[in-house]
C-alpha positions as semicolon CSV with decimal commas, in nm:
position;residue;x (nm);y (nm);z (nm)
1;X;1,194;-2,905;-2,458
2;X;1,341;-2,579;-2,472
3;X;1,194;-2,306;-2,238
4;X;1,119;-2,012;-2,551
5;X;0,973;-2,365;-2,768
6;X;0,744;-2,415;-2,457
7;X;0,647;-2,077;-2,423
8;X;0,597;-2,085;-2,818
9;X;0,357;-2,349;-2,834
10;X;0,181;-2,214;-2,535
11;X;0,107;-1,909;-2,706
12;X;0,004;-2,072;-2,988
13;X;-0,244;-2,265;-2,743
14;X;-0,379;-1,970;-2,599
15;X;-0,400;-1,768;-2,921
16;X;-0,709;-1,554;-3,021
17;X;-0,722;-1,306;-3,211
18;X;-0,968;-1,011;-3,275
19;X;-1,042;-1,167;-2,891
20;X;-1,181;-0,784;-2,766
21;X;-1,411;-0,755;-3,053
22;X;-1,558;-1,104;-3,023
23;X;-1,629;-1,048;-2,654
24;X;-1,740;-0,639;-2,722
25;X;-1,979;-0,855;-2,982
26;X;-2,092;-1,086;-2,716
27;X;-2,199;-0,827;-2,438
28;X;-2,436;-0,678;-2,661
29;X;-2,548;-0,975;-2,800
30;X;-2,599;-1,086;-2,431
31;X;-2,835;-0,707;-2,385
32;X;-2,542;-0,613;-2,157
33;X;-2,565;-0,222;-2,083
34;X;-2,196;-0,116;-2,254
35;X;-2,193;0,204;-2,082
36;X;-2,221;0,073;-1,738
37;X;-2,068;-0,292;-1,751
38;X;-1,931;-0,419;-1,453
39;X;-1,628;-0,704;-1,381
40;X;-1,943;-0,972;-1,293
41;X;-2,075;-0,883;-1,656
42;X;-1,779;-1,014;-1,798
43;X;-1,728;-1,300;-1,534
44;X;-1,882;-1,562;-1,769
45;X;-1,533;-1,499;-2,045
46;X;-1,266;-1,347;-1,850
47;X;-1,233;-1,646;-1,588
48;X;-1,072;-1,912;-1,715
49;X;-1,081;-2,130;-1,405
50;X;-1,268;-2,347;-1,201
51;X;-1,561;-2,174;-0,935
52;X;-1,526;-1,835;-1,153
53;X;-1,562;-1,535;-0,988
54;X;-1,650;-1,688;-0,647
55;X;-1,322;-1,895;-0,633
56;X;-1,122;-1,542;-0,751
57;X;-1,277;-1,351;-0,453
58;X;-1,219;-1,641;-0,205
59;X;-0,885;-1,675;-0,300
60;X;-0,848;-1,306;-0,263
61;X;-1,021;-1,270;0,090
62;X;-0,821;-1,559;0,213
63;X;-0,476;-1,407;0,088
64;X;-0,617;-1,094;0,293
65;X;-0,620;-0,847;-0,006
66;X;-0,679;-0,525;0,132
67;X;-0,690;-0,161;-0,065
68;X;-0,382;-0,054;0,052
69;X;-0,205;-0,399;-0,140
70;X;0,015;-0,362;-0,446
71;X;-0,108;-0,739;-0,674
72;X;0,049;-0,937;-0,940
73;X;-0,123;-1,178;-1,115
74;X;0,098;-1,408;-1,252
75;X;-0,097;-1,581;-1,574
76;X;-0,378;-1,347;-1,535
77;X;-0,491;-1,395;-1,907
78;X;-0,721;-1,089;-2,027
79;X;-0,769;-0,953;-1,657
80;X;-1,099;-1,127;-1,505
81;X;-0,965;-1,223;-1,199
82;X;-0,733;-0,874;-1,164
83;X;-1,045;-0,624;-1,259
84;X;-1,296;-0,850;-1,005
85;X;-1,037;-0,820;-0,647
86;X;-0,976;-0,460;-0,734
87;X;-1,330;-0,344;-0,759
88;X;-1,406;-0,581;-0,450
89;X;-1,160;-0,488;-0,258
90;X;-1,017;-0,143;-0,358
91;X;-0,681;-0,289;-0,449
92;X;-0,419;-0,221;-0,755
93;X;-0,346;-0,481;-0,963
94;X;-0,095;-0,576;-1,240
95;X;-0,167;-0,853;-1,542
96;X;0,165;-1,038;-1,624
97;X;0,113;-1,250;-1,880
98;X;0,293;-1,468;-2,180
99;X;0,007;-1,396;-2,445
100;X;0,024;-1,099;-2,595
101;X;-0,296;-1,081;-2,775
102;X;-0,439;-1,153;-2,422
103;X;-0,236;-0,856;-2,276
104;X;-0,405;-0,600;-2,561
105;X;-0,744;-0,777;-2,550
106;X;-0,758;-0,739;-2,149
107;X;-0,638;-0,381;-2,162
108;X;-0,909;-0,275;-2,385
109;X;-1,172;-0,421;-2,149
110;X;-1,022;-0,316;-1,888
111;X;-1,076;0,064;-2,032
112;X;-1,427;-0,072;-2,139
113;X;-1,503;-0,063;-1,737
114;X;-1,293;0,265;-1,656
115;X;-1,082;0,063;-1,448
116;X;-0,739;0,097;-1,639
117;X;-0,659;0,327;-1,356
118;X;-0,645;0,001;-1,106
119;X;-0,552;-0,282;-1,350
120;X;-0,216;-0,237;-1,541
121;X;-0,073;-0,517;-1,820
122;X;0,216;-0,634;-1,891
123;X;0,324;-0,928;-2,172
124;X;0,585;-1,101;-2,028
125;X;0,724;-1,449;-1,898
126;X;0,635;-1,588;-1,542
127;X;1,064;-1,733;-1,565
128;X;1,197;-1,330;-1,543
129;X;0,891;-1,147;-1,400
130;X;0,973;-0,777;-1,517
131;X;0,939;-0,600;-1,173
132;X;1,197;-0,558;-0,937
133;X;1,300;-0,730;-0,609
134;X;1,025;-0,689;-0,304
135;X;0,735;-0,500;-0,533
136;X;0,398;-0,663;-0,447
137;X;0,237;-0,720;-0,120
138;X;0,031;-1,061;-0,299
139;X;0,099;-1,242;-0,603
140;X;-0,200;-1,441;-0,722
141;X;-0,152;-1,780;-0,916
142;X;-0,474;-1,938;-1,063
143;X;-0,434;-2,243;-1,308
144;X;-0,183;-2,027;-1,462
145;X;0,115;-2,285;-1,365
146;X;0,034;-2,594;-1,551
147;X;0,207;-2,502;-1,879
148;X;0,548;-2,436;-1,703
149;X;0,820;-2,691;-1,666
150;X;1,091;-2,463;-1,498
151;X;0,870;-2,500;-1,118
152;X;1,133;-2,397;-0,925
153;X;1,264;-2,056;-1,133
154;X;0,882;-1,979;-1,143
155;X;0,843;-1,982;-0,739
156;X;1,158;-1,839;-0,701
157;X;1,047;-1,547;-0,904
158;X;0,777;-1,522;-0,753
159;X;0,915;-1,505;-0,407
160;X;1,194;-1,232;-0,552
161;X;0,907;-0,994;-0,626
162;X;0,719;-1,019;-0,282
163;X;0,756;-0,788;-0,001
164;X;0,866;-0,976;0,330
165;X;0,583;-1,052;0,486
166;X;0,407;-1,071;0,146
167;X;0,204;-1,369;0,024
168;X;0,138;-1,617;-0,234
169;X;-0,243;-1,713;-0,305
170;X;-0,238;-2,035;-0,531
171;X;-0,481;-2,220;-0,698
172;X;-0,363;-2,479;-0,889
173;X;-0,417;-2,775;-1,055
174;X;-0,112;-3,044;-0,984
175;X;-0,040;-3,414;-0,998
176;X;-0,242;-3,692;-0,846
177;X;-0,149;-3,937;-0,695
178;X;-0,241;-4,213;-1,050
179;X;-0,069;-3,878;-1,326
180;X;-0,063;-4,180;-1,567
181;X;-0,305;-4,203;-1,861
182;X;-0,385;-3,792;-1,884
183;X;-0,690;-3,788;-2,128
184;X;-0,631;-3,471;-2,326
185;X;-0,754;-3,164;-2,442
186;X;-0,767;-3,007;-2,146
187;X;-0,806;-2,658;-2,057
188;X;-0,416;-2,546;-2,070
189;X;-0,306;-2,796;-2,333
190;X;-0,402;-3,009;-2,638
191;X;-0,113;-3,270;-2,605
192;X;0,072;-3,379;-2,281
193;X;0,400;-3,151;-2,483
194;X;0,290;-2,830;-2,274
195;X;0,165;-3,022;-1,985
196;X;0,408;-2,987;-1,636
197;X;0,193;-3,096;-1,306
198;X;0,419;-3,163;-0,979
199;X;0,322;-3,340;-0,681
200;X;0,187;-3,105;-0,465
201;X;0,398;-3,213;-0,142
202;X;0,664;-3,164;-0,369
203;X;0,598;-2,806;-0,477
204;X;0,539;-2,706;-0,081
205;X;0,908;-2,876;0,004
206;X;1,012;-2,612;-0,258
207;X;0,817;-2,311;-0,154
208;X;0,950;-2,378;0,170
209;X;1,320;-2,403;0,086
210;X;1,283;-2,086;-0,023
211;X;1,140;-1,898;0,242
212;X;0,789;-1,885;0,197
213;X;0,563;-2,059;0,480
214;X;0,224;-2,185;0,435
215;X;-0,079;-2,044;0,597
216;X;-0,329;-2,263;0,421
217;X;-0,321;-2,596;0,237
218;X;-0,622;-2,748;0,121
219;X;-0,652;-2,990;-0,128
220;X;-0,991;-2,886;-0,292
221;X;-1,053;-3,160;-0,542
222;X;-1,404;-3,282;-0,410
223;X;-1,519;-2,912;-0,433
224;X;-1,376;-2,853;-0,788
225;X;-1,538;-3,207;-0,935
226;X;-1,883;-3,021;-0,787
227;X;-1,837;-2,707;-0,964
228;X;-1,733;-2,855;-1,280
229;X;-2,089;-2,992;-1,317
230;X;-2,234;-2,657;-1,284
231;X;-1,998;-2,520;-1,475
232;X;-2,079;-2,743;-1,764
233;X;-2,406;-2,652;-1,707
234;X;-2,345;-2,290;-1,710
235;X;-2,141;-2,354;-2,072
236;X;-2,416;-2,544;-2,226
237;X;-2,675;-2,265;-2,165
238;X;-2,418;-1,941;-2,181
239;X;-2,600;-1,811;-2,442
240;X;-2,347;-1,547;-2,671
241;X;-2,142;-1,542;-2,329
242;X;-1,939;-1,740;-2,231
243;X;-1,578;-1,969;-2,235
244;X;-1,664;-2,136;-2,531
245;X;-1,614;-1,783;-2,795
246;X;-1,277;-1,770;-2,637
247;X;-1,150;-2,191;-2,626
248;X;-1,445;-2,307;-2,874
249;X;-1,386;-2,718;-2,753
250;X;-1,405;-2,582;-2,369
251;X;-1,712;-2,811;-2,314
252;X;-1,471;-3,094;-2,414
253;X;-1,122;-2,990;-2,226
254;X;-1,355;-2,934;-1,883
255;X;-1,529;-3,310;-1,966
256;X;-1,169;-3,430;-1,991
257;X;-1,024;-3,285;-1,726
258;X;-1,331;-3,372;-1,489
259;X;-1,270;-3,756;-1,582
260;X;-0,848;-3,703;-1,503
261;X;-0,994;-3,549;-1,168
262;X;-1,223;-3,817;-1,096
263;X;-0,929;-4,089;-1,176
264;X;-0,686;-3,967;-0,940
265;X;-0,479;-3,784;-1,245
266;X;-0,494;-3,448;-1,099
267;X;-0,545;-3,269;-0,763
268;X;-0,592;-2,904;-0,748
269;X;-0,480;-2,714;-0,434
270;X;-0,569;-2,369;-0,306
271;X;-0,315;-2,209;-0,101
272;X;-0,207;-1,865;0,039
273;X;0,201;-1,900;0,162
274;X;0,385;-1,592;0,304
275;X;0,733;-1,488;0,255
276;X;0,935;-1,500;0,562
């Protein structure tokens, strides 16, 4: 399949529209305070990944985000993870990403929590990242990699637009060791059309060809199948907030993707790499 049909359909996937003013609707049907909201008010629907908010500042504190550090997040969807490091950790962060009704919906909340002077958007594809050669300190990846076929132009992208000495935190969901039989939906795709995992020794082989050497490799499987039952949990009783008034079959896709973790189907790895 073509790269722009890919990217097409994975739009389509993603689509939502009128996505600020269902989640504006949802904070105050939640009794949030809208005139002093905070990134953990909007952790429950702006973190589409496994461990939520906890797994973003991890990630972040292992990559060693400081405040002085320039971030991209590559796939960063309507900003969760980019709005939580920078008020953690004092940092600047940009938003690419291929949806452009996530790129307006994230901006608005992003000026919703006076923080549009630390998180910047921009629509765009992870295969030409618009920045320009040694820009960010830290690019972030989390289950943003799934959709794309095109592994190597992505990483090589990605290592274009780090400093040397910059890093790579990853976490990502990738091929186990049994890929056959994928029980879909799941959360990045309906059909197995805009569904790419690698092998995850494979993907480091790459990384390394090109320069970037890891600092941590863990394969965190066991921990994700854990959170995913609180996470379901958390779903069920959300309330007005939560995953499921952005992907409405969420409960499903996680069920799905917790049995194609439990078979061997998928691993997911969290990783921080640095460029040499």
């Amino acid at each position: 399949m073509a790269s722009s049909e890919t990217e097409a359909q994975v739009q389509a996937h993603y689509g939502s529209p009128q996505l600020y003013e269902v989640i504006f609707n949802a904070l105050q049907a939640a009794g949030k305070d809208m005139n002093a909201l905070t990134p953990r008010d909007l952790a429950p629907v702006d973190q589409f990944h496994s461990g939520g908010w906890r797994s973003t500042l991890a990630l972040a504190q292992m990559a060693g985000i400081s405040a002085q550090d320039e971030v991209l997040d590559v796939g960063g969807g309507i900003g969760g993870p980019a709005r939580y490091i920078a008020a953690e950790l004092g940092c600047k962060a940009d938003v690419l990403d291929l949806s452009a009704e996530f790129c307006e919906a994230g901006e608005q909340l992003t000026a919703l929590l006076n923080m549009s002077d630390k998180v910047r958007f921009k629509n765009g594809s992870a295969l030409e990242i618009p920045y320009p050669d040694a820009h960010f300190d830290v690019v972030v990846t989390q289950h943003s990699t799934m959709n794309i076929p095109h592994k190597e132009t992505l990483y090589s992208e990605i290592a274009r637009v780090l400093k040397p000495g910059g890093r790579l935190a990853m976490h990502e969901f990738m091929a186990g060791a049994t890929p056959d039989g994928m029980i879909f939906p799941v959360p990045w795709a309906r059909s197995a059309e805009i569904s790419d995992l690698r092998v995850p020794e494979h993907i480091l082989d790459y990384l390394h060809s090109i320069g970037l050497k890891d600092i941590v490799w863990h394969d965190v499987t066991s921990d994700t199948l854990a959170s995913f039952k609180n996470q379901m949990s958390e779903i069920a009783g959300a309330g007005p907030l939560g995953l499921q008034i952005v992907i409405p079959d969420i409960q499903l896709m996680i069920k799905n993707l917790f049995a194609n973790l439990q078979a061997g189907r998928v691993r997911v790895i969290l990783a921080v790499l640095k460029r040499e």
